[in-house]
C-alpha positions as CSV (number, residue, x, y, z in Angstrom):
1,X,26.5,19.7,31.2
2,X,25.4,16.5,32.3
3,X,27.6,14.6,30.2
4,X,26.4,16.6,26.8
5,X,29.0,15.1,24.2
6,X,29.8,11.8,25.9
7,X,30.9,9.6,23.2
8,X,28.8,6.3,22.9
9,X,28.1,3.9,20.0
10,X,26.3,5.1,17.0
11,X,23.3,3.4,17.7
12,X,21.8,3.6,20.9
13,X,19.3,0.7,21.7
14,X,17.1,0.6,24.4
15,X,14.9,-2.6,24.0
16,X,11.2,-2.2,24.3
17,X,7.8,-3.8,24.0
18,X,7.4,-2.7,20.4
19,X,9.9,-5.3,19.0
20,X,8.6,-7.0,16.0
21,X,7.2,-10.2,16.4
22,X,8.3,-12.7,14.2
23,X,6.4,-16.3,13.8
24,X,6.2,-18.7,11.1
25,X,5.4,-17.8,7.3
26,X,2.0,-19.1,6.2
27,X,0.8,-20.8,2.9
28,X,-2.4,-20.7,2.1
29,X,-5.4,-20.4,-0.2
30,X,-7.6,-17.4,-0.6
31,X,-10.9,-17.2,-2.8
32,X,-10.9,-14.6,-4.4
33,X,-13.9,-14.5,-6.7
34,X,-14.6,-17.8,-6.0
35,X,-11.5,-18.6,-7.6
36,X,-8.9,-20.5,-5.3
37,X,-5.5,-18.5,-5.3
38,X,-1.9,-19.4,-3.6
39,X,-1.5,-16.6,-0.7
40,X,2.0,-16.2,2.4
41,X,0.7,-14.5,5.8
42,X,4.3,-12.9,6.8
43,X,5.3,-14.0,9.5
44,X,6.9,-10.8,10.9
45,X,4.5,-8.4,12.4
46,X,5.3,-4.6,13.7
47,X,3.1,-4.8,16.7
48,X,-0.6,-5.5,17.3
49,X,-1.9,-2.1,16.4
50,X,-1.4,-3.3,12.3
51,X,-2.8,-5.9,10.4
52,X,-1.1,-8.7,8.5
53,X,-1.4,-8.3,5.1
54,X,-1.1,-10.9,2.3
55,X,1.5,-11.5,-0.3
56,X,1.3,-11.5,-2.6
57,X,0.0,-7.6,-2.3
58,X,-2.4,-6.8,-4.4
59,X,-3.4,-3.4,-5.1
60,X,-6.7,-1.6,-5.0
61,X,-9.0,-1.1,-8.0
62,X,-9.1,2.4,-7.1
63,X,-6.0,2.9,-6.6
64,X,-4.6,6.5,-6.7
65,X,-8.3,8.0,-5.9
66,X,-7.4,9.0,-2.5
67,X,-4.3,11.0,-2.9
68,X,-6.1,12.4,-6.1
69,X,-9.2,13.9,-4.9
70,X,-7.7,15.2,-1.0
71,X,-6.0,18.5,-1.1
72,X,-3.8,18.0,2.1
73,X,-1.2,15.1,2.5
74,X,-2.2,14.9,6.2
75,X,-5.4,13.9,5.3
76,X,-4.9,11.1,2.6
77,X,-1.8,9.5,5.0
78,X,-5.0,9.8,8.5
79,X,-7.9,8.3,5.9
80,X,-6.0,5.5,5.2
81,X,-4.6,4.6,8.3
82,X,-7.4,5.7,10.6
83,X,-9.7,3.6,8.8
84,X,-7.5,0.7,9.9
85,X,-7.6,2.1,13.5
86,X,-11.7,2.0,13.3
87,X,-11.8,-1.2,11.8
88,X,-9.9,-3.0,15.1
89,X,-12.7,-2.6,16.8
90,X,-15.0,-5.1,13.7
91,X,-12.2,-6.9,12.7
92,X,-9.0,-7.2,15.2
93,X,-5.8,-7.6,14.1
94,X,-5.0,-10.9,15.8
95,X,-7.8,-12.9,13.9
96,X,-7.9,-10.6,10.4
97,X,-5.5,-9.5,7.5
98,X,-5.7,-6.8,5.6
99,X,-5.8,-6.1,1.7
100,X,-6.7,-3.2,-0.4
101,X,-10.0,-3.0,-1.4
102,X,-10.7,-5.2,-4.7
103,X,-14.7,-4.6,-5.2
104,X,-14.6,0.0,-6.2
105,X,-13.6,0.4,-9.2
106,X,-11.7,3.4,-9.7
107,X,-13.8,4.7,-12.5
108,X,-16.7,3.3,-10.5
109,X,-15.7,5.8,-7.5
110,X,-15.1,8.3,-9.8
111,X,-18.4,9.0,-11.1
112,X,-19.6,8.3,-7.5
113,X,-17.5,11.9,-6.5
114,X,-19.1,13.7,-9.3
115,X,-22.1,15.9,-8.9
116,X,-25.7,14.1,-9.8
117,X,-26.9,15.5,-13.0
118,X,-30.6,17.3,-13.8
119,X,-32.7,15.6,-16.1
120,X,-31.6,18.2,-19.1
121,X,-27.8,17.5,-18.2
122,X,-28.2,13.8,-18.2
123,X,-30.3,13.8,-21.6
124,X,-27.1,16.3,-23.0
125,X,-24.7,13.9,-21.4
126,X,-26.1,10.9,-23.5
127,X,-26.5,12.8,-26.2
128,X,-22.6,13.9,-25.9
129,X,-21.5,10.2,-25.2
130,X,-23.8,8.4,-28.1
131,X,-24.7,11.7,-30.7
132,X,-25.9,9.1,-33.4
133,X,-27.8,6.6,-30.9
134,X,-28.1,8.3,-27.6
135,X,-28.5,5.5,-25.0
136,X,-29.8,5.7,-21.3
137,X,-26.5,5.9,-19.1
138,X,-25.9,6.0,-15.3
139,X,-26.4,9.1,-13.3
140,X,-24.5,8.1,-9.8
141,X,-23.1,11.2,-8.6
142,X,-23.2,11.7,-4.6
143,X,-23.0,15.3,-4.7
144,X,-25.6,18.0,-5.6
145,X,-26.6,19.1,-8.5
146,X,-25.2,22.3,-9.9
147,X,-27.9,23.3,-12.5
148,X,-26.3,27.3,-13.3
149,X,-24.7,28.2,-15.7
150,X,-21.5,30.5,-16.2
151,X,-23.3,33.4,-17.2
152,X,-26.0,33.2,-14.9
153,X,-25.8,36.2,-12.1
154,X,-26.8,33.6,-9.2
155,X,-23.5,30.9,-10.4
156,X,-21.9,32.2,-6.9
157,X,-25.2,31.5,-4.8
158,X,-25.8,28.5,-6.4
159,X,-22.5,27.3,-5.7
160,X,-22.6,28.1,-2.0
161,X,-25.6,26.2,-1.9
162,X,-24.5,22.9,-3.3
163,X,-20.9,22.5,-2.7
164,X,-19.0,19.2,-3.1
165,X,-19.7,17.3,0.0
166,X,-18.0,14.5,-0.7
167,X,-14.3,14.1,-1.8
168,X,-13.1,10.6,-1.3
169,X,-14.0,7.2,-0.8
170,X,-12.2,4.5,0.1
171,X,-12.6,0.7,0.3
172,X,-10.7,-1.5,2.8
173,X,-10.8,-5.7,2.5
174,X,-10.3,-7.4,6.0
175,X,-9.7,-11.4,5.3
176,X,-9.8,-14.0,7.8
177,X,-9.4,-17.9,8.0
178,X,-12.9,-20.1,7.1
179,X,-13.1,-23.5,8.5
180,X,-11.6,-25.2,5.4
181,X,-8.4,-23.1,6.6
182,X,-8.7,-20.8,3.9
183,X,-8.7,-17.2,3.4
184,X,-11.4,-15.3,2.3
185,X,-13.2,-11.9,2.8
186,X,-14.4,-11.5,6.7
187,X,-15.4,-7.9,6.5
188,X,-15.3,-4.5,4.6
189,X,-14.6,-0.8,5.4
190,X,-16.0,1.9,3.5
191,X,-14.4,5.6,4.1
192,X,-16.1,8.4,3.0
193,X,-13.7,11.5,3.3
194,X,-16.1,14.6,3.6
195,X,-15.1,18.3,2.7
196,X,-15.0,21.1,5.2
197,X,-13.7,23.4,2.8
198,X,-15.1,23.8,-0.7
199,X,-12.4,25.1,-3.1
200,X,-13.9,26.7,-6.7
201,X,-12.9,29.6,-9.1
202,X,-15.3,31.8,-10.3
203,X,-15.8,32.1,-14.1
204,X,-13.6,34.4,-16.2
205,X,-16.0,36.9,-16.6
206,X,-17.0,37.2,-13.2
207,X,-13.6,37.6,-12.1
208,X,-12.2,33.9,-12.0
209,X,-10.2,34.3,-8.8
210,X,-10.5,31.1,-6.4
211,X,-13.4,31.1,-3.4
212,X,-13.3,29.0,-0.4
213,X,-16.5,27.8,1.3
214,X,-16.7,26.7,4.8
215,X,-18.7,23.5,5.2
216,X,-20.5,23.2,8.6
217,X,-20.3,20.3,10.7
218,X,-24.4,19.5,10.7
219,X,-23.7,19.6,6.9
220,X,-21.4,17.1,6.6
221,X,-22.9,14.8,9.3
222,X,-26.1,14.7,7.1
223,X,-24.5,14.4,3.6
224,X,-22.5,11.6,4.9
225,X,-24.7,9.8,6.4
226,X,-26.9,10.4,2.8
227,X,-24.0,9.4,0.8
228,X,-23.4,6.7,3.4
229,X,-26.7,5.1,2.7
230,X,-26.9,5.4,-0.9
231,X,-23.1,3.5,-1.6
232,X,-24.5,1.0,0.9
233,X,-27.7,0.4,-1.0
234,X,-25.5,-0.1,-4.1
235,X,-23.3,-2.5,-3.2
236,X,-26.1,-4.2,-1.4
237,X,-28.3,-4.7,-4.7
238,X,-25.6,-4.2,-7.9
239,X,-24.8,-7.2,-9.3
240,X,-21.5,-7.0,-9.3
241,X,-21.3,-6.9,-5.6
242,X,-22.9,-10.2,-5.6
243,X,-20.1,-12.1,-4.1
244,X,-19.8,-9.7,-1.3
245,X,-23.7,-9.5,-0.2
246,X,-22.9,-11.3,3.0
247,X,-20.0,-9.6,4.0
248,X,-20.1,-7.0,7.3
249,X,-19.8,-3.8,6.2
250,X,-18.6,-0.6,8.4
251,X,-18.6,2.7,6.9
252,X,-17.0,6.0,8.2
253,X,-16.8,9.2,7.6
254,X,-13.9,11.5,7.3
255,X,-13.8,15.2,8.3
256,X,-11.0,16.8,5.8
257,X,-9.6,19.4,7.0
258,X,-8.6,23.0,5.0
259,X,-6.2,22.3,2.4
260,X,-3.7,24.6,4.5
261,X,-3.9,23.0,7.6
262,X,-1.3,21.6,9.9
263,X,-2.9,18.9,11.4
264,X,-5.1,16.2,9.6
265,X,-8.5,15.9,9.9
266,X,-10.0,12.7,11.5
267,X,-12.9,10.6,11.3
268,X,-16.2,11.5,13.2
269,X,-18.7,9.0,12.8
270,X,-18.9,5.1,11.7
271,X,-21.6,2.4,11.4
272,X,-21.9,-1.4,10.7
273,X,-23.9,-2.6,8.3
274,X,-24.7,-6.8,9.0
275,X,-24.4,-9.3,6.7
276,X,-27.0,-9.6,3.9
277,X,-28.5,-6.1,5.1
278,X,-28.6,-2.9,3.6
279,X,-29.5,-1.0,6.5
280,X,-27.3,0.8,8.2
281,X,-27.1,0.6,12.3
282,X,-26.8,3.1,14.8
283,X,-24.4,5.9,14.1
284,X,-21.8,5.8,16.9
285,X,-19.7,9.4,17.4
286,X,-15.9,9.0,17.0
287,X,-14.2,11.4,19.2
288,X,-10.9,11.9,17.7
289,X,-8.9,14.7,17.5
290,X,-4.8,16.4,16.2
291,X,-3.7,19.0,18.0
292,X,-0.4,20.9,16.3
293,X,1.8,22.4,18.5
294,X,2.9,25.2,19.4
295,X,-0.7,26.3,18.7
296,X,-3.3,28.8,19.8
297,X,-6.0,25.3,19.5
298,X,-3.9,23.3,21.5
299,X,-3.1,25.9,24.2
300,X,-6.9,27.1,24.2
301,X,-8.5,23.6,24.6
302,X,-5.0,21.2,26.2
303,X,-3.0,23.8,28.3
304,X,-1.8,21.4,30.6
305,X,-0.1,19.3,27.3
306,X,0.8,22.4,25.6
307,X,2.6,23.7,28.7
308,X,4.4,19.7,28.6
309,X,5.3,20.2,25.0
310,X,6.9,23.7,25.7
311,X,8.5,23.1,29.1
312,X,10.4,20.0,26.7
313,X,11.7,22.8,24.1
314,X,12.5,24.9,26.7
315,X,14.8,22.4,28.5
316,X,15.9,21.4,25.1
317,X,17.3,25.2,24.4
318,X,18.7,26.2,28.0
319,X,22.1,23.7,26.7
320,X,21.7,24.2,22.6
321,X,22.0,27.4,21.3
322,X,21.5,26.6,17.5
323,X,17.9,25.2,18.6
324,X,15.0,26.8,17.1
325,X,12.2,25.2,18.7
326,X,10.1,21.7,19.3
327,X,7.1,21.2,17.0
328,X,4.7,18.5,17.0
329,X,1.5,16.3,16.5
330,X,-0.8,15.5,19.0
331,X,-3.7,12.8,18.3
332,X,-6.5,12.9,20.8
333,X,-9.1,10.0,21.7
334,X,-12.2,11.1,23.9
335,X,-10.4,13.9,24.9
336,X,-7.3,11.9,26.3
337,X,-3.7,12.4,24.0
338,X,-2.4,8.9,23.1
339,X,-0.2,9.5,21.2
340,X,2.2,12.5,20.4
341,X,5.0,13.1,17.4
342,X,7.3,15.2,17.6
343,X,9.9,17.2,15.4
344,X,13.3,18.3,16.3
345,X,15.3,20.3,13.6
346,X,19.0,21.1,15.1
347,X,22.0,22.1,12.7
348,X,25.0,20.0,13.6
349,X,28.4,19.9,12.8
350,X,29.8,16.4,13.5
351,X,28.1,12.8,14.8
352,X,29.2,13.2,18.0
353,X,27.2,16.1,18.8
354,X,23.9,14.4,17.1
355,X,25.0,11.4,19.5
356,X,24.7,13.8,22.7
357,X,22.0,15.2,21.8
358,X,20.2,12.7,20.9
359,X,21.7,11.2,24.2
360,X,20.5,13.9,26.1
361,X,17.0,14.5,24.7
362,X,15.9,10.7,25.4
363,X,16.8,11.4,29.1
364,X,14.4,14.7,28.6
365,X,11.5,12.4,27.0
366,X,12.2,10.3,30.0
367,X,11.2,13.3,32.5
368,X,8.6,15.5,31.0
369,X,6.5,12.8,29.4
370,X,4.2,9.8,31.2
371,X,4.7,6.8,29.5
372,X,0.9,6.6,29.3
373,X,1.5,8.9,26.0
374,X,2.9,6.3,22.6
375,X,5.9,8.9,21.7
376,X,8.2,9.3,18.7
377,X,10.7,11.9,18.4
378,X,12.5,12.9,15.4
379,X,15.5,15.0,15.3
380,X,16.2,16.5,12.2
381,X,19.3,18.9,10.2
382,X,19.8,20.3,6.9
383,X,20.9,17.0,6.1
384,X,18.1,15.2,6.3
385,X,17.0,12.8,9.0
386,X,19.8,12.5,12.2
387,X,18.3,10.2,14.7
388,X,14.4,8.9,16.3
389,X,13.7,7.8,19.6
390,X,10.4,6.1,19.8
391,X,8.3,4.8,23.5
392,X,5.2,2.7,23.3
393,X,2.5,3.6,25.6
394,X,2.9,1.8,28.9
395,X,7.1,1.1,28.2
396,X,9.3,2.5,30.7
397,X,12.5,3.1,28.2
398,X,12.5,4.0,24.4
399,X,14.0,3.0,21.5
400,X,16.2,4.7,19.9
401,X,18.3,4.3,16.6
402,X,21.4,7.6,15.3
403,X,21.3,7.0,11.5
404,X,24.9,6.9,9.9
């Protein structure tokens, strides 16, 4: 059985091109603010695909809007970290490093992700905030105005007509070394995660059960770019965003997908805005796309690498019988897979048999996958996490760790 439950060490190490680099820790200063501040570049780096980012951390001033305001954990992990992707191409990773964003405030964003108000709802909002001495107040809200109300026979129509476009928005700082040596702000992202669902409950008296409005594409490609525009134009004259006027700006926008999905959404457009503008360039398509497998989408529109994926579990449950079956993420760029995670849940009943499994699968990866693909493999039990085996795109042999 090929030598199934040969004993071997614990951890099985095949070294690979991923190894962390390591180099020297950096001092230096950063301006932040104009204000001169002590700041360490690490000096360990996972691999050129991440950014550096300076310690000490400091934390976004919207933090928690993100995780808040997207209904599928997918989603906020691929919004965060595919905005990093996009922003290799404006600001590499080998000259740039990366904080959170420190200009959106996070009650700033939040009225940003509320709807615009009417003239009548703005005067009653003032008139709610101030009652004595009603004063004019902002009215900054990105997505349509919703000017029904409860009782009002058309409150359903009306809300199909102006969903909420616009769920998130997120703010990434990319710092890089000035001539002095010291760090300071090279380049901004802005994310703008857009709904393709729009979740709402009808009032009690019309039934209050919970509605679900599909969102089309040529929708969301025109309220983003909108939004897109208008957050640009803000930061671009506010005063507050003073400091940051001449800073390169690239803004994105994020396709969410349904709150029930099994694959995150992903980004589908992106722009740079130059220095000291406020006009946005030419919109550039980003043709990204996850795959879940087994799926009818995959199978449908990658049969050749759903047939890959399903030859593996096959091979995988000829020798185990207490294998269920192989499931998986794959993340497509212009309609080429580059990278491709899989799950492998197994009940066991001792390390050695994780060991020659795990033993065994790596020799599997090794023969139904081209090393073209960046791979990771998890294998999983009841327990909890047994063992990964992970291969870079372009490595010939994988890494791979049996936890104790």
């Amino acid at each position: 059985m090929r030598n199934l439950y040969i004993l071997g060490l614990a951890m099985l190490l095949l070294l690979s091109g991923c190894a962390p680099k390591f180099g020297q820790e950096t001092e230096v200063v950063q301006d932040s603010d104009k204000k001169a501040e002590k700041a360490i570049i690490p000096r360990y780096n996972i691999s050129d695909s991440y950014y550096k980012a300076v310690i000490p951390y400091k934390t976004g001033k919207a933090r928690g809007i993100v995780s808040a305001y997207i209904n599928n954990r997918l989603d906020i992990d691929e919004f965060e970290t595919g905005l990093m992707r996009i922003a290799q191409d404006s600001f590499p990773s080998d000259k740039y490093f990366f904080q959170e964003g420190q200009y959106l405030e996070k009650n700033t964003v939040q009225d940003w992700l509320k709807r615009k108000r009417s003239d009548a709802q703005q005067k009653a909002y003032e008139v709610a905030k101030n009652p004595k001495n009603p004063k004019t107040l902002p009215n900054e809200g990105l997505n349509p105005i919703f000017d029904t109300s409860n009782e009002d026979p058309g409150y359903e129509a009306a809300m199909q007509k102006s969903p909420i476009y616009i769920g998130a928005i997120t703010e990434q700082n990319y710092l890089i070394k000035n001539n002095e040596d010291k760090l300071e702000v090279g380049g901004i992202m802005i994310g703008i995660g857009m709904n393709s669902h729009h979740y709402y409950n009808l009032p009690a008296a019309m039934g209050g059960y919970p509605r679900d409005i599909k969102i089309s594409d040529t929708d969301i490609e025109r309220e983003g770019k909108k939004a897109a525009e208008e957050i640009i134009n803000r930061i671009r004259t506010q005063k507050e965003y003073e400091s940051i006027r001449d800073i390169p700006i690239v803004v994105a926008l994020f396709k969410q997908e349904a709150a029930s999905s099994v694959a995150p959404g992903n980004f589908i457009m992106k722009a740079k805005v130059d220095a000291n503008s406020s006009k946005i360039g030419k919109w550039e398509t980003i043709n990204e796309k996850y795959y879940f497998f087994p799926s009818n989408d995959a199978k449908s529109n990658y049969p050749e690498d759903a047939l890959m994926v399903q030859n593996f579990s096959d091979a995988i449950a000829d020798f185990f019988p207490n294998f269920t079956a192989v499931v998986g993420k794959g993340f497509y760029k212009d309609e080429e897979l580059k990278e491709l995670t899989l799950t492998i849940p197994m009940q066991f009943y001792g390390k050695a048999e994780v060991i020659g499994f795990t033993q065994y699968v790596t020799g599997l990866i090794m023969e139904h996958f081209d090393n073209y693909i960046s791979l990771q493999v998890y294998i999983e039990s009841e327990s909890g996490a047994e063992s990964v085996i992970v291969r870079d795109a372009g490595e010939s042999e994988p890494i791979v760790h049996v936890y104790n």
